[in-house]
Every structure is written in structure tokens, then in C-alpha cells.
C-alpha positions as CSV (number, residue, x, y, z in Angstrom):
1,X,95.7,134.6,116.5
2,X,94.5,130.9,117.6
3,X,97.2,129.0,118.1
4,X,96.7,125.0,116.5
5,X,95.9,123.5,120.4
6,X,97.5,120.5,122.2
7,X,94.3,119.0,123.7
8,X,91.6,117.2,121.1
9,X,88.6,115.0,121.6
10,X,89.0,112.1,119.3
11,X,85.0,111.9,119.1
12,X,85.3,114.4,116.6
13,X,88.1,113.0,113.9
14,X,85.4,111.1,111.5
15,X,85.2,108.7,109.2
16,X,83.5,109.4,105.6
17,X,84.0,108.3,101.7
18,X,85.1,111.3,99.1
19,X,84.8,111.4,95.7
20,X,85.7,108.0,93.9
21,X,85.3,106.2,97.9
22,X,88.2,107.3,98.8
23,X,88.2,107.3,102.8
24,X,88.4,110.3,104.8
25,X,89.1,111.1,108.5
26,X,87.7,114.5,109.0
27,X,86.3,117.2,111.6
28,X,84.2,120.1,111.1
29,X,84.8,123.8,113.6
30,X,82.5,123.9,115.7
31,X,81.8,127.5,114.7
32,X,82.2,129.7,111.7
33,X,84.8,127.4,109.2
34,X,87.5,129.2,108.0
35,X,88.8,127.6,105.4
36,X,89.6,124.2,104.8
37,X,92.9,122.3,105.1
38,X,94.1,118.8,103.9
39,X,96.5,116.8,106.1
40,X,98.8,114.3,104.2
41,X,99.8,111.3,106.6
42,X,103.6,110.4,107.0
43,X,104.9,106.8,105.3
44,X,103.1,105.0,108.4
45,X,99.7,105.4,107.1
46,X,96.7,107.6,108.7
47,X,98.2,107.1,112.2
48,X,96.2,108.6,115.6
49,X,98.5,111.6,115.5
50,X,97.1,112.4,112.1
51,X,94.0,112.4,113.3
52,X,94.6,114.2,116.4
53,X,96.0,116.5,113.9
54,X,93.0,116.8,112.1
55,X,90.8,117.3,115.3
56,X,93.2,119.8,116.6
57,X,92.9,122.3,112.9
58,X,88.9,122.0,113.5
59,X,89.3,123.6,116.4
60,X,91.6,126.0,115.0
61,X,88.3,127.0,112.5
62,X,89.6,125.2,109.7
63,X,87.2,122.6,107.8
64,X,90.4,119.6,108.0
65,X,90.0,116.0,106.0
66,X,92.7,114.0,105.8
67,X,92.7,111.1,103.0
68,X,94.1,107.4,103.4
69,X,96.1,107.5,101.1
70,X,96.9,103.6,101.5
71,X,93.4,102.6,100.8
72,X,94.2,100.5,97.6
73,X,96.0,98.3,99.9
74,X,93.3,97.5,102.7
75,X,94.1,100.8,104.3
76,X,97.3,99.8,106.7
77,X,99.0,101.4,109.4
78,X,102.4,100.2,110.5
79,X,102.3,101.1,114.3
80,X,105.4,98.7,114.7
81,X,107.9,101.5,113.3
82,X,109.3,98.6,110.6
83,X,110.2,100.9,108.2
84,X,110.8,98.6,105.2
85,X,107.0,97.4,105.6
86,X,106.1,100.8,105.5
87,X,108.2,101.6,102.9
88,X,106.4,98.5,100.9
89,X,103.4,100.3,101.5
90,X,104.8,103.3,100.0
91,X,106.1,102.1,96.9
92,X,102.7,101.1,95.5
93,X,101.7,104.9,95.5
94,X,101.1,106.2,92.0
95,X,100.7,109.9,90.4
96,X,97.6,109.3,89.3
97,X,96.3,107.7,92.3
98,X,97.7,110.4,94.7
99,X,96.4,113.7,92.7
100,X,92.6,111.4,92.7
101,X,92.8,111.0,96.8
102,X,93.7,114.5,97.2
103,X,91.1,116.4,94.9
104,X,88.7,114.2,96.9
105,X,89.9,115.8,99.6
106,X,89.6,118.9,98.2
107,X,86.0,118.4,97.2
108,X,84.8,117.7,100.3
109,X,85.9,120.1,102.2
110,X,84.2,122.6,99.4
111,X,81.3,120.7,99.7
112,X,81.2,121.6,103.2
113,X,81.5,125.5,102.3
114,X,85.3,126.2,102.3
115,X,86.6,128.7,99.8
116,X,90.3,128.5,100.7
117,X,92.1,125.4,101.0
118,X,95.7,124.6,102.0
119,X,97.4,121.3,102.3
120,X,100.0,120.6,105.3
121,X,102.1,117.1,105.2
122,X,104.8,115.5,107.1
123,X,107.8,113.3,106.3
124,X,106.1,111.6,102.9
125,X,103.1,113.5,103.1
126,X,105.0,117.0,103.4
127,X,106.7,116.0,100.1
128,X,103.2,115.5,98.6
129,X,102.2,119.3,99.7
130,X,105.1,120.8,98.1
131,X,104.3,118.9,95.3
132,X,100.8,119.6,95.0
133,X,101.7,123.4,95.7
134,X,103.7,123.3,92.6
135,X,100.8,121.4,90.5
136,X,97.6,121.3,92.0
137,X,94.9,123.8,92.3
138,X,95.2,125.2,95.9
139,X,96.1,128.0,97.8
140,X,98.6,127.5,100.0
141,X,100.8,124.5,101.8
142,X,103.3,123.5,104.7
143,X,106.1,120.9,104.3
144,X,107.2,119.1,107.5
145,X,110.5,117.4,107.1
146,X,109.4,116.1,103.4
147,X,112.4,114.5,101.8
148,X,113.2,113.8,98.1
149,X,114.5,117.5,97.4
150,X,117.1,116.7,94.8
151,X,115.7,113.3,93.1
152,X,112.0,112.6,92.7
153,X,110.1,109.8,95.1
154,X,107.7,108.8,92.5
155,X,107.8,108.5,88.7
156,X,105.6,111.8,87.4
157,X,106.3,113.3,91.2
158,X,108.4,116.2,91.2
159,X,111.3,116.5,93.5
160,X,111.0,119.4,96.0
161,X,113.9,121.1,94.3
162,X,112.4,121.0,91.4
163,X,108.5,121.6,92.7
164,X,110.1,124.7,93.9
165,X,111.1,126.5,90.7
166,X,107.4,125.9,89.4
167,X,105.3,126.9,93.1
168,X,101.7,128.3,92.0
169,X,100.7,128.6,95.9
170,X,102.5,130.2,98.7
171,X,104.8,127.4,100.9
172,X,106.3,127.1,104.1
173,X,109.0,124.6,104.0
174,X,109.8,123.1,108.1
175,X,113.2,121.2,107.7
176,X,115.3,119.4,110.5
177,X,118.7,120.2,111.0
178,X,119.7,116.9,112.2
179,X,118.0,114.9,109.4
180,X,120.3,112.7,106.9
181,X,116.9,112.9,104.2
182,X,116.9,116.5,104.0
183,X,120.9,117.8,103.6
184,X,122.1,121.4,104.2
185,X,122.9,121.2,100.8
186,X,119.9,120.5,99.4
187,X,117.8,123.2,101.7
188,X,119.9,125.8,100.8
189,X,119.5,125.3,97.4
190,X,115.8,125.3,97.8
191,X,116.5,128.9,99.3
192,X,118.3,129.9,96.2
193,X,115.6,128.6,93.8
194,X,112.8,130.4,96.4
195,X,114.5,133.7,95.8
196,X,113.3,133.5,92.1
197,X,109.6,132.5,93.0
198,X,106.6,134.8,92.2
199,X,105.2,133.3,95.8
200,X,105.3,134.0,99.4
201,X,107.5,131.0,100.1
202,X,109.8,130.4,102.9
203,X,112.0,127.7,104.7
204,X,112.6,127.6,108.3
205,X,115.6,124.5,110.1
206,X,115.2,123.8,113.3
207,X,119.2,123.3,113.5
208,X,119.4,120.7,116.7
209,X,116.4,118.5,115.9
210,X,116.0,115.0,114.1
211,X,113.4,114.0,111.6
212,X,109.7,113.4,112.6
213,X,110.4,116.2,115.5
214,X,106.6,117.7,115.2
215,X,103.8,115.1,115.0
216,X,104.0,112.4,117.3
217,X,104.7,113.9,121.2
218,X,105.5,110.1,122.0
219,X,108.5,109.0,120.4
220,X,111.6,110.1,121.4
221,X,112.7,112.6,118.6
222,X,109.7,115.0,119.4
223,X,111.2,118.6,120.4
224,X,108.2,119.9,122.4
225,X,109.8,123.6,122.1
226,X,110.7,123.2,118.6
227,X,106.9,121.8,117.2
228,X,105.6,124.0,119.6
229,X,106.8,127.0,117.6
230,X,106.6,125.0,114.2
231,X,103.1,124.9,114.7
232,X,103.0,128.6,115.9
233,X,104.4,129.3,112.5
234,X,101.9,127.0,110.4
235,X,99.2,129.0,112.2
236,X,100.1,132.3,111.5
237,X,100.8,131.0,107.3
238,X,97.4,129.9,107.4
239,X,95.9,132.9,108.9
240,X,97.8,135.2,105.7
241,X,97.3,132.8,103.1
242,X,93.4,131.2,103.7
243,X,92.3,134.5,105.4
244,X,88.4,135.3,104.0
245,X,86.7,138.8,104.4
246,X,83.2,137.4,105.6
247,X,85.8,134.6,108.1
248,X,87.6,137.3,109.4
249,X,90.5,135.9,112.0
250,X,90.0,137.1,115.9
């Protein structure tokens, strides 16, 4: 198995309009795609280490688009870390717009020839991919540190508590243990409700890490050993759940 890579060349995360103009950063294999994968950006907007992200699937053989999920709003990024800005930003996020910027995803990446398609967010975007694993059309997702388990972040959003009694798709759930937004409490009732679920879902805690411990190698929270093997797992989920007869995985 191919593990997702630490090295990228930014030449390759892209720029294009889906469905509707929303705006897209994506990257293409440069063999044999796959499958396809969105990437759902943290509260900050579509930050470089999103799109590093998205590079660094390509090259893992995956067909990767990543929508900006701010662009009603002139498309910001808060690179300051001010919080209630982003959290501004946030708040203007609707139901209907989110499910619109992520079936544009979608479409593109079957436009480029994907069967399979998962979606993997972090922080506010991996509450979006347990969402959209309980209502959208796709087949399979992975939750980084997404918080709002027990009370919903949007109106018409689901809380992950309750996204998790109605999964349709297969979900990996990648918790903190140190992180205030995601209580014991509240995983280990996601446990209990994942024990009644008709799908291949799981939730891993990293006990001694903080929130935001994956993504972004530059701040001070990131646990190299702990994303390292995060990522590890996310790799091997995609290889059961997107695997393709005529794509076979090396």
C-alpha cells in the first residue's frame, strides 16, 4: 500500500470552476486515477496545507478537488489564526450552499473518470464529511478532529452524534484526546451508536494530542508521529472502501 507522501509540488494543486462556478483547487495522478476524493478545508478557509493535501492524494492515485467553500464571501483565508474572524466566515455557511459546493466537487472529479469517491475533512471540514457520509451520495469518508458531536453546527446540519445513527457510507472518525471540542464523552458515545451501524465505521483517539494535530506540520500542535500514522490509517480506509477491479491497488 502507498502511503499519502510528505513531499508535493505545488505546480500541480490547480485552480478550476465546478458546477454552478464554484472554485476548485485540484490535481490529477499522474498515472492510472483511482478514485476520486474531496478534501473539506478547516474554518480558515482553503489554506496551503489543503492544498498540499490535495497535491499529496494525487500522488497517492486518487483524482482530489477540494472546494472553497467560502467563495460567497470573496473567497478568504484567515492566515492570522484570529479565530473569531474565521469564525465570522463560518457562520455565513448554509445547508443548502454546502451540499451545492460539494456535489460540484463530486461532479468533477466524475467528470474526470472516477467511479468511487470519498470525502476527508478536518476540524470544520471533518464535521462536513461525517455529515455528508450520513446524507450524501458517496462512498466513504474520514473525520479529522470534526467537532459539534452532541449539538448541530448549522441549522439543517446534523450533529455527528446524530450523523452517526443514520451513516450510508463507511467512516473513519480521527479524534484528539486532548481536544476541549471533542469530549471523551461524546466519542464514546459515538462508539456506542457505531456498534448499531450497518457500516464499516470506526473511531480512532490519539490520547496525548491537541486539536489540529494532522494538517499543518508548522504550528506547534502538529504530532509528527501521531499524523504520520493518522494518515497511515486514512490510506489503508481508502484503499478498502474506493478499491476498483480494473484500478487494482499495488
Amino acid at each position: 500500500m502507498q502511503p499519502i507522501p510528505h513531499r508535493f509540488d505545488h505546480s500541480r494543486a490547480i485552480e478550476t470552476a465546478g458546477d454552478g462556478g464554484v472554485p476548485l483547487t485540484v490535481s490529477v495522478p499522474a498515472s492510472v486515477a483511482r478514485a476520486g476524493v474531496i478534501v473539506l478545508h478547516e474554518i480558515w478557509g482553503l489554506s496551503t496545507p489543503v492544498a498540499d493535501l490535495v497535491v499529496r492524494l494525487a500522488d497517492c492515485g486518487y483524482i482530489t478537488a477540494a472546494p472553497h467553500l467560502y467563495h460567497r464571501i470573496a473567497d478568504p483565508v484567515v492566515t492570522s489564526g484570529k479565530f473569531a474572524q474565521a469564525r465570522r466566515y463560518h457562520n455565513t455557511l448554509t445547508r443548502a450552499g454546502l451540499i451545492l459546493d460539494i456535489e460540484s466537487a463530486k461532479a468533477w472529479i466524475r467528470a474526470q473518470g472516477a467511479q468511487k469517491i470519498a470525502v476527508i475533512g478536518f476540524s470544520m471540514g471533518g464535521t462536513l464529511a461525517l455529515w455528508a457520509a450520513a446524507t450524501l451520495h458517496i462512498d466513504a469518508a474520514v473525520t479529522f478532529y470534526g467537532g459539534n458531536l452532541a449539538s448541530p453546527r448549522w441549522p439543517g446540519v446534523l450533529s455527528g452524534i446524530d450523523a452517526a445513527r443514520v451513516l450510508k457510507a463507511p467512516w473513519l472518525g480521527i479524534y484528539a484526546g486532548q481536544d476541549a471540542s471533542t469530549p471523551a464523552r461524546d466519542i464514546q458515545r459515538m462508539r456506542e451508536v457505531l456498534t448499531n451501524s450497518a457500516t464499516q465505521s470506526a473511531v480512532m483517539v490519539y490520547p496525548k494530542v491537541r486539536h489540529g494535530f494532522a494538517l499543518d506540520p508548522d504550528l506547534p500542535r502538529h504530532a509528527a508521529d501521531e499524523a504520520a500514522d493518522a494518515f497511515e490509517q486514512t490510506a489503508l480506509f481508502l484503499k478498502t472502501h474506493l478499491h476498483q477491479a480494473n484500478h487494482p491497488f499495488p
